[in-house]
MISE-397841 format. One line per 5 residues: number of its first residue (from 1); for each residue x, y, z negated of C-alpha. Coordinates in Angstrom, 1 decimal. Layout:
BEGIN
NUM> X Y Z  ...
//
This chain:
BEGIN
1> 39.7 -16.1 4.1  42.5 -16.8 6.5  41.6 -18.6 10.4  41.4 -22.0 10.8  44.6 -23.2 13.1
6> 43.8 -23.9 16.9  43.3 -27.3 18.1  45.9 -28.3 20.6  43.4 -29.1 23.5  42.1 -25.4 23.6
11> 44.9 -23.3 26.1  45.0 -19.2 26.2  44.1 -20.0 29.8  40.5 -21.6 29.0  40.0 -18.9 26.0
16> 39.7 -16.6 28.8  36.7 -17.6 30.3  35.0 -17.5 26.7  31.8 -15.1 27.1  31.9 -13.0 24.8
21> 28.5 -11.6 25.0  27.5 -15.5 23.7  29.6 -14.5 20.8  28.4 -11.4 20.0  24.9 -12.6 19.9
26> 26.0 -15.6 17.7  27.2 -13.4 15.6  23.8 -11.2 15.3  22.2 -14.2 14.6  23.7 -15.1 11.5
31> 24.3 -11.6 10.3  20.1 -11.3 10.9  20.1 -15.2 8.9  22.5 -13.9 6.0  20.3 -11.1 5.7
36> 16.9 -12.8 5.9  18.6 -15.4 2.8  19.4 -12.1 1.1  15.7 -10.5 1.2  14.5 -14.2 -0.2
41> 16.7 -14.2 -2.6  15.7 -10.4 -3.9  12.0 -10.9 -3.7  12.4 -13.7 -5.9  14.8 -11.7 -8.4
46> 12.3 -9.1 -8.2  9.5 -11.8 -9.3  11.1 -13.4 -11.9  12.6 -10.0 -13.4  9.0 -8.7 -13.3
51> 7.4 -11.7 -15.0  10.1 -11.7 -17.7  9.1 -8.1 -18.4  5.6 -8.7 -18.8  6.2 -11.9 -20.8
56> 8.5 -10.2 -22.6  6.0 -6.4 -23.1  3.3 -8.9 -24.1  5.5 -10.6 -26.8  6.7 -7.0 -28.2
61> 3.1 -6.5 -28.4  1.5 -9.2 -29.7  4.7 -8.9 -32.5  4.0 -4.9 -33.2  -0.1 -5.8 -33.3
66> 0.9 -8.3 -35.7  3.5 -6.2 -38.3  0.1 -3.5 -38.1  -2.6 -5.5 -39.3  -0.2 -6.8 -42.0
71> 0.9 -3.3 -43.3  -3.1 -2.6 -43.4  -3.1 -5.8 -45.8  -0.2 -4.4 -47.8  -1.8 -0.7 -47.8
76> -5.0 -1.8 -48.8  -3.5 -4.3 -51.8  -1.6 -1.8 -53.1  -4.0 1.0 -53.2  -7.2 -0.6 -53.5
81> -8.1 -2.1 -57.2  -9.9 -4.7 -58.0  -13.7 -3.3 -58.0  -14.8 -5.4 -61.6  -13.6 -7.1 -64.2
86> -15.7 -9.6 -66.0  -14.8 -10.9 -69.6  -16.7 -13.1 -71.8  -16.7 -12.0 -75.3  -16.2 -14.4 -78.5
91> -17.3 -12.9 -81.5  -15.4 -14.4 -84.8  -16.2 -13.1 -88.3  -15.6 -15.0 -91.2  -17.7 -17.5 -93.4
96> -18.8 -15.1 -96.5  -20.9 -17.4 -97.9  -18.1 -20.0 -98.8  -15.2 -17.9 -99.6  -17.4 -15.6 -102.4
101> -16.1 -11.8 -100.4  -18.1 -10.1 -98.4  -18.9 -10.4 -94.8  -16.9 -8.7 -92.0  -17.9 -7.7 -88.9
106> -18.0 -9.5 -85.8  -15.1 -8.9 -84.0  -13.3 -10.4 -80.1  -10.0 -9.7 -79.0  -9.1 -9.4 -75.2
111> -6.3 -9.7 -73.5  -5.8 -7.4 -70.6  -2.7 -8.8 -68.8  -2.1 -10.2 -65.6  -1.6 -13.7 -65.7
116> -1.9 -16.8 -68.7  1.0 -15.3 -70.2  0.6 -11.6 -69.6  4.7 -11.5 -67.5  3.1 -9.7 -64.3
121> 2.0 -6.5 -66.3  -0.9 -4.3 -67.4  -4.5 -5.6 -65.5  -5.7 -2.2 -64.9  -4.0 -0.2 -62.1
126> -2.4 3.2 -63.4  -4.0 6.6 -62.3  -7.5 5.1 -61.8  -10.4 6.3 -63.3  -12.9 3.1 -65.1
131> -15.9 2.6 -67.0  -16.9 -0.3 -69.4  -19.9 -1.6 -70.5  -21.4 -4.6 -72.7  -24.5 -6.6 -71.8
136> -25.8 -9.0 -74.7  -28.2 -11.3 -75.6  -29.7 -11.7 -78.9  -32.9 -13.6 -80.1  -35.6 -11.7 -81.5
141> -35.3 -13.2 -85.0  -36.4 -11.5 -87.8  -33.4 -10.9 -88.8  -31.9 -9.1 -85.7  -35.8 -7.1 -86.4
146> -34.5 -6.4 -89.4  -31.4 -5.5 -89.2  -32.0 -2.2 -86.9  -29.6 -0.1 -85.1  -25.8 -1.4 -85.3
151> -23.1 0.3 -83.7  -21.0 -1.2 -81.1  -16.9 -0.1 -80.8  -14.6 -0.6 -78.5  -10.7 0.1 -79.0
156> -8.1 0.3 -76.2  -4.4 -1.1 -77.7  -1.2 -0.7 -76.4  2.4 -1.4 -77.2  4.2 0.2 -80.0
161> 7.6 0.4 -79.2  9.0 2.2 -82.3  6.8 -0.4 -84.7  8.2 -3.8 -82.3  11.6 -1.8 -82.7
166> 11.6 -1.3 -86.4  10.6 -4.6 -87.0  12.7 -6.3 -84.3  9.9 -8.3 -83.6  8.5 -9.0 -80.0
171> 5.7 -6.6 -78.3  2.3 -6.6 -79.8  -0.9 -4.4 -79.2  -0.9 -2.4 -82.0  -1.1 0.7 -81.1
176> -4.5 2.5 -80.6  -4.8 4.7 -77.3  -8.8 4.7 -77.0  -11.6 4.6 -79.1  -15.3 4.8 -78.6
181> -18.4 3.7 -80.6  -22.1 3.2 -79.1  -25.5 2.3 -81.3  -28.0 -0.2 -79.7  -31.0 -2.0 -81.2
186> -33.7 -4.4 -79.9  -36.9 -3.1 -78.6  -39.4 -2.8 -80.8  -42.5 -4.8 -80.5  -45.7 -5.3 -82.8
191> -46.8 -8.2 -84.7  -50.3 -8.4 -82.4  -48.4 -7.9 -79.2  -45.7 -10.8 -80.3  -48.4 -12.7 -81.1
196> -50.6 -12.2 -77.9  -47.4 -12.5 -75.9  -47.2 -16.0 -77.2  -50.9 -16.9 -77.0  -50.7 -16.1 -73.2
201> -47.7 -17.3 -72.3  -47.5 -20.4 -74.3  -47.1 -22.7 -71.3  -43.5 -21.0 -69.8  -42.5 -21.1 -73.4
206> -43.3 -24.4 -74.2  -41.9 -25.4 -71.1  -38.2 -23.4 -71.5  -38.9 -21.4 -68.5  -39.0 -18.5 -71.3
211> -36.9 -17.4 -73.9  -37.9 -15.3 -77.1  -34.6 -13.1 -76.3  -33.4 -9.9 -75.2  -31.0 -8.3 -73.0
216> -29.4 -5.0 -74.1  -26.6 -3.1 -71.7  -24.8 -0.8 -74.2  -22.5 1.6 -72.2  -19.2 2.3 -74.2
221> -17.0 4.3 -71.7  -18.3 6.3 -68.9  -14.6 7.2 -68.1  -11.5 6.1 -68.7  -8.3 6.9 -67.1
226> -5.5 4.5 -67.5  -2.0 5.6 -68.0  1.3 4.4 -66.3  3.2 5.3 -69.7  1.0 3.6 -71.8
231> -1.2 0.9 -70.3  -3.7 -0.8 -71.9  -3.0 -4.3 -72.8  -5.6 -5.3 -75.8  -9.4 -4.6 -76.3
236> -10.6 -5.2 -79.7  -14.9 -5.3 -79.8  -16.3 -4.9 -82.8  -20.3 -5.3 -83.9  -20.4 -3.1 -87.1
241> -23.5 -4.8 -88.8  -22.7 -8.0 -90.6  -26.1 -9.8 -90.3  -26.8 -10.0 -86.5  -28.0 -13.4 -84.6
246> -25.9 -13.2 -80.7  -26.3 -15.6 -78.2  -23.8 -14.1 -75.7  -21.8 -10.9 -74.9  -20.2 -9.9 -71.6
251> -17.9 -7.0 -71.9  -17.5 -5.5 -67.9  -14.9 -2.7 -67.0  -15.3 -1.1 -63.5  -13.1 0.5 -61.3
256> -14.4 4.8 -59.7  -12.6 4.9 -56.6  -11.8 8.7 -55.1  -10.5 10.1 -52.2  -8.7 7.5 -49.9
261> -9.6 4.4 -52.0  -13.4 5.4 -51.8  -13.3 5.0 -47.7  -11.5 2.4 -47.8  -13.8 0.3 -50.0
266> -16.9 1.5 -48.6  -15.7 1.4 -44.7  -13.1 -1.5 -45.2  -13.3 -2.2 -41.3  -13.3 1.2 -39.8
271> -10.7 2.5 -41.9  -8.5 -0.9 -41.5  -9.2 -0.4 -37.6  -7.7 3.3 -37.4  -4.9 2.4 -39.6
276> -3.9 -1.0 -37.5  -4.7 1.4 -34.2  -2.4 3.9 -35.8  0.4 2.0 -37.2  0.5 0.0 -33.6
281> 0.9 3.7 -31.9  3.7 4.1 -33.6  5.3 0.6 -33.3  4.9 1.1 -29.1  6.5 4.3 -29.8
286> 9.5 3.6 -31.3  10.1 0.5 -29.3  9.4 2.5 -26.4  12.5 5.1 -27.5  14.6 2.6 -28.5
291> 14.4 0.6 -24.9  14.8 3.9 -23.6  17.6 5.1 -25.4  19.7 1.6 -24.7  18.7 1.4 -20.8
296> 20.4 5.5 -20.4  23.2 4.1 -22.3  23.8 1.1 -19.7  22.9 3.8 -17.2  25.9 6.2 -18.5
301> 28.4 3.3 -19.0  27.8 2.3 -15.3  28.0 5.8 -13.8  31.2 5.8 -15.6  32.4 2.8 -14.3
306> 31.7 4.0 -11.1  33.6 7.0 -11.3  36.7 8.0 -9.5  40.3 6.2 -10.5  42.0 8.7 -12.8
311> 45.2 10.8 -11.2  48.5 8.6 -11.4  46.5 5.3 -10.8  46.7 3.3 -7.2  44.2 0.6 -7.7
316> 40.7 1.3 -7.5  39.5 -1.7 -9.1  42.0 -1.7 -12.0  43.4 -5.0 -11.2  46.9 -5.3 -10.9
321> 46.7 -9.0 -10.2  44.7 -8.3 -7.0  47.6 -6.3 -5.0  45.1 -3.9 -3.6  46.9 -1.0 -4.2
326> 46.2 2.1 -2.3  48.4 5.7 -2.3  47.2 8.9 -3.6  45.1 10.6 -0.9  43.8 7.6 0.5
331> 40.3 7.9 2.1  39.0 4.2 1.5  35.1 5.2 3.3  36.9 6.1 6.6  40.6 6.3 7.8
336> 42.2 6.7 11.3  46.0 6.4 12.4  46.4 8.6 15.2  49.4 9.6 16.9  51.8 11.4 14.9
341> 50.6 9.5 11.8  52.7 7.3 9.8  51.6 3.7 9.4  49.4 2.4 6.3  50.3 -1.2 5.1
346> 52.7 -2.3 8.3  48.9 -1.1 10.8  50.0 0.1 13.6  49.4 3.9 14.8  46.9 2.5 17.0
351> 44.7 0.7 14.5  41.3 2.1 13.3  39.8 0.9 10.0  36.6 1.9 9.3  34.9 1.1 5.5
356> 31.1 0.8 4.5  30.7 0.6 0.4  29.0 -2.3 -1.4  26.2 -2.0 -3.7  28.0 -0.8 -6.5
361> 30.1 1.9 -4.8  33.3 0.4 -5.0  35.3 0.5 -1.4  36.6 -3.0 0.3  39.5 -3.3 1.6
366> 40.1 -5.1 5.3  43.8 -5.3 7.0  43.7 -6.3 10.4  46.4 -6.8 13.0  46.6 -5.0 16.0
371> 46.7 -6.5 19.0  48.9 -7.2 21.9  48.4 -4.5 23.8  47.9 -1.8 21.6  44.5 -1.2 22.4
376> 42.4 -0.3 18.9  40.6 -2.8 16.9  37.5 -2.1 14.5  36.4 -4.0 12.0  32.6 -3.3 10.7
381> 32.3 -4.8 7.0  28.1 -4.8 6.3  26.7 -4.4 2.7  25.9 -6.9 0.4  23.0 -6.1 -1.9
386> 22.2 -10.0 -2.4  26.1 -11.0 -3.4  26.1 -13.3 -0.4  29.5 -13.4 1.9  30.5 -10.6 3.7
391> 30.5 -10.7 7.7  33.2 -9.5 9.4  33.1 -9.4 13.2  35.7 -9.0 15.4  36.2 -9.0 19.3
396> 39.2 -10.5 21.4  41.7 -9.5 22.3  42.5 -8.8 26.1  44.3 -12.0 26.8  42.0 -14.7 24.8
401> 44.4 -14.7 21.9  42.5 -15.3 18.6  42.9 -12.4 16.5  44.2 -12.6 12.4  41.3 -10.8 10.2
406> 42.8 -11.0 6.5  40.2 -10.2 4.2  40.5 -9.7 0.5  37.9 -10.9 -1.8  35.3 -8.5 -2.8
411> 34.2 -6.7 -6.1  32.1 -9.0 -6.8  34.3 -11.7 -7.1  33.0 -13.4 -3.5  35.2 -13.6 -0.7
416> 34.5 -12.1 2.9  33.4 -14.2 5.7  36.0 -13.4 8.9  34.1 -15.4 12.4  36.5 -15.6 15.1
421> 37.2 -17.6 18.1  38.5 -20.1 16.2  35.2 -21.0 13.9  32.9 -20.0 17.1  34.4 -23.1 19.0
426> 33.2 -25.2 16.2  29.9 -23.8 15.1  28.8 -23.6 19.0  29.0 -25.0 22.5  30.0 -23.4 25.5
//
């Protein structure tokens, strides 16, 4: 920043009676002001950057706590199978009677597909272990007393691929991958304890809250283990005695859970807990090494920008627009002409320039001219940590002639504040 011109009405002769020691304290004063704006301005910096940090950890976290508890979801759907399936069974034989052949058994097929129409796949998971089971209810007729034992089969179908290819037809169950057969009959009971059964309990009876019926559980796998190459997809159930009276059949297939899956069913919050807890770790973790990693990459790339100017190059800011250009050998912290010494930049031998660095490391540059009698100026350039104007203060000269200061502008873009008599006269009476 170059001085402002003197007015007309100030004369060398009334500069002289200037005291300077009224100028040397102005000019503590508003280097003391400049740097009081400058701690204001980084203890607010400071405040904001740390409550965008903690705004911004508590957002990470929230967001990592969030991703865990849904990969526990994901774990636990993909592992964990549904504990039991429940399928009603409707038996259809035909009507003997009518057509003249003879009777068949009772038979229900069930579909065991995900779905109403069976696209999302097999319903049992593959690798786990189940058990099936029917429960029934059949009247105690005289016929069903009659009848006796009857067998009970169950058949596991899959798809035949060489059949459906051969016939270039679409899927069907029709292959056979599991068969099993159980006998069940009703408890037996006496004519006299039937009949005293009814004579005491006539009122319940009469009233609906009894039923002349029985339950029978008839268990038809104790283990099964289903296959991922070939699932089941079709149960056929089949009553092999032609004469039986049923109210209802339920067929129920239940999942064994091992290892893993067993803990995980039987402590679903624990286990969810550690894995949430775990899975959390290791989200803070990584996001931990990867802030890491990209804060010491800043940290290199500014360490190298603040290395020395390669040999060959004059300009220490690599701006050729700037005209700062300094020669090879050039001390920019500290440099004095004495005699003997040739002159840097048109200074005179006499001159002494004297450098402090800014925040960043990077030298300033301030070329001052000498003065009339050859006496040695200084020129003290302060740090700026807060980006704010340099200061630069110079004293008068012997005579009361103001003195040139010609500053360049800084690193960081800002220019450097020069006071002299000039700007004294009009910031201050005397």
């Amino acid at each position: 920043m170059k001085s402002q011109p003197l007015p007309s009405s100030y004369t060398p002769s009334s500069m002289r009676h200037i005291d300077l020691s009224r100028l040397r304290t102005y000019n503590y004063i508003i280097r003391v002001q400049d740097r009081m704006i400058g701690v204001k301005n980084n203890a607010l910096n400071v405040v904001f950057t740390l409550l965008f940090r903690i705004l911004f950890m508590l957002t990470l976290g929230a967001f990592i706590f969030c991703l865990s508890l849904f990969a526990v979801f994901i774990i636990q759907y993909q592992l964990l199978p549904v504990m039991l399936h429940t399928f009603p069974v409707h038996l259809v034989h035909s009507d003997c009677r009518k057509e003249g052949v003879e009777c068949g058994y009772p038979t229900a097929r069930l579909p065991f597909l995900q779905g109403k129409t069976g696209k999302e796949g097999p319903l049992l998971m593959a690798g786990q272990k189940y058990s099936a089971w029917v429960e029934m209810e059949l009247p105690e007729c005289e016929r069903n007393t009659e009848t006796g034992t009857f067998m009970v089969k169950i058949d596991f179908h899959t798809w035949d691929d060489e059949a459906d290819a051969a016939s270039n037809r679409p899927k069907i169950s029709s292959k056979i991958i599991f068969s099993a057969a159980r006998a069940a009959m009703l408890q037996y009971r006496s004519h006299i304890h039937h009949t005293l059964r009814l004579v005491l309990l006539f009122p319940l009876y009469l009233t609906g809250y009894l039923e002349e019926r029985q339950k029978l559980k008839v268990d038809l796998i104790p283990q099964y283990q289903e296959s991922p190459f070939a699932p089941v997809t079709e149960v056929v159930l089949t009553i092999q005695k032609a004469p039986l009276d049923v109210y209802r059949m339920t067929l129920f297939v239940e999942a064994h859970l091992e290892g893993a899956r067993y803990y995980m069913q039987k402590y679903p919050f624990v286990i969810g807990s550690l894995l949430a807890g775990l899975n959390f770790v290791c989200g803070v973790v990584l996001a931990g090494f990867s802030m890491y990693n990209r804060f010491a990459r800043l940290e290199t790339e500014k360490r190298k920008a603040l290395l020395p100017t390669a040999p060959g190059k004059t300009d220490f800011d690599d701006d050729e627009s700037d005209g700062l250009e300094v020669p090879g050998g050039f001390d920019p912290l500290e440099t004095v002409l004495g005699d003997g010494e040739e002159e840097f930049d048109g200074l005179p031998k006499s001159a002494l320039l004297r450098h402090r660095t800014t925040d960043d490391g990077r030298p300033l540059t301030c070329s001052i001219e000498a003065s009339d009698d050859g006496q040695p100026l200084t020129c003290f350039i302060e740090t700026s940590n807060d980006g704010q104007p340099l200061t630069c203060s110079i004293e008068a000269s012997d005579d009361g002639q103001p003195l040139t200061c010609l500053t360049e502008t800084s690193d960081d873009g800002q220019p450097l504040t020069c006071l002299n008599l000039t700007q004294f006269r009009e910031g201050m009476s005397f």
